[in-house]
C-alpha positions in Angstrom: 96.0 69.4 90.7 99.0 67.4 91.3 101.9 69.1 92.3 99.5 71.8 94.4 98.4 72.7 97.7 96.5 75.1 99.5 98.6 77.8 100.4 100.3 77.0 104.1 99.4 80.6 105.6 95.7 79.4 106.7 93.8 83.3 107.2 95.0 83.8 103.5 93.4 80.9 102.2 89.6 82.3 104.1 90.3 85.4 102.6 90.9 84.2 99.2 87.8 81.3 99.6 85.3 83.9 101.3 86.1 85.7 98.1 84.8 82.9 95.8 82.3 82.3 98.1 81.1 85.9 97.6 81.7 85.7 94.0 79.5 82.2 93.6 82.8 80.2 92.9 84.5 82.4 90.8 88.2 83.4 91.3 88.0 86.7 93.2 91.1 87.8 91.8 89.5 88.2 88.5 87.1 91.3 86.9 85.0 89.4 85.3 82.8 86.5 86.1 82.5 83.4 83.2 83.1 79.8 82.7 86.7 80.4 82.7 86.7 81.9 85.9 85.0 79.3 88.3 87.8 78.6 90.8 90.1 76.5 89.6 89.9 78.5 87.0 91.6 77.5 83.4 94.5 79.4 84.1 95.4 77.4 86.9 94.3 73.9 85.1 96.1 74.4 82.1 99.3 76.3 82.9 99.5 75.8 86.6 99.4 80.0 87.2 97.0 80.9 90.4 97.2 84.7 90.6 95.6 84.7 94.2 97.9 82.1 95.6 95.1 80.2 96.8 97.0 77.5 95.2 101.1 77.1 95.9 103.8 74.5 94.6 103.9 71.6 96.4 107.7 71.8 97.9 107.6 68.1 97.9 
């Protein structure tokens, strides 16, 4: 998403991707598992809101 990047501190970002990993794509911040979920998931897309700052504003 333009505007985005991975968050800079790089053990976060495995924490937060062995997460989805473990949750078969899914945001592991989330309770439940659905279509809205898979990571992006629709939060992020359509209001630019990533709860487990996997995803940061781009400074730039």
């Amino acid at each position: 998403m333009k505007g985005y990047r991975f968050n800079p501190d790089r053990e976060y970002v495995e924490k937060i991707l062995e997460g989805i990993r473990r949750k078969e794509g899914h945001c592991p911040c989330r309770l439940h598992a659905d279509e809205t979920t898979l990571c992006p998931c629709d939060e992020f897309v359509q209001e630019g809101i990533c709860k487990c700052n996997l995803f940061v504003k781009d400074p730039e």
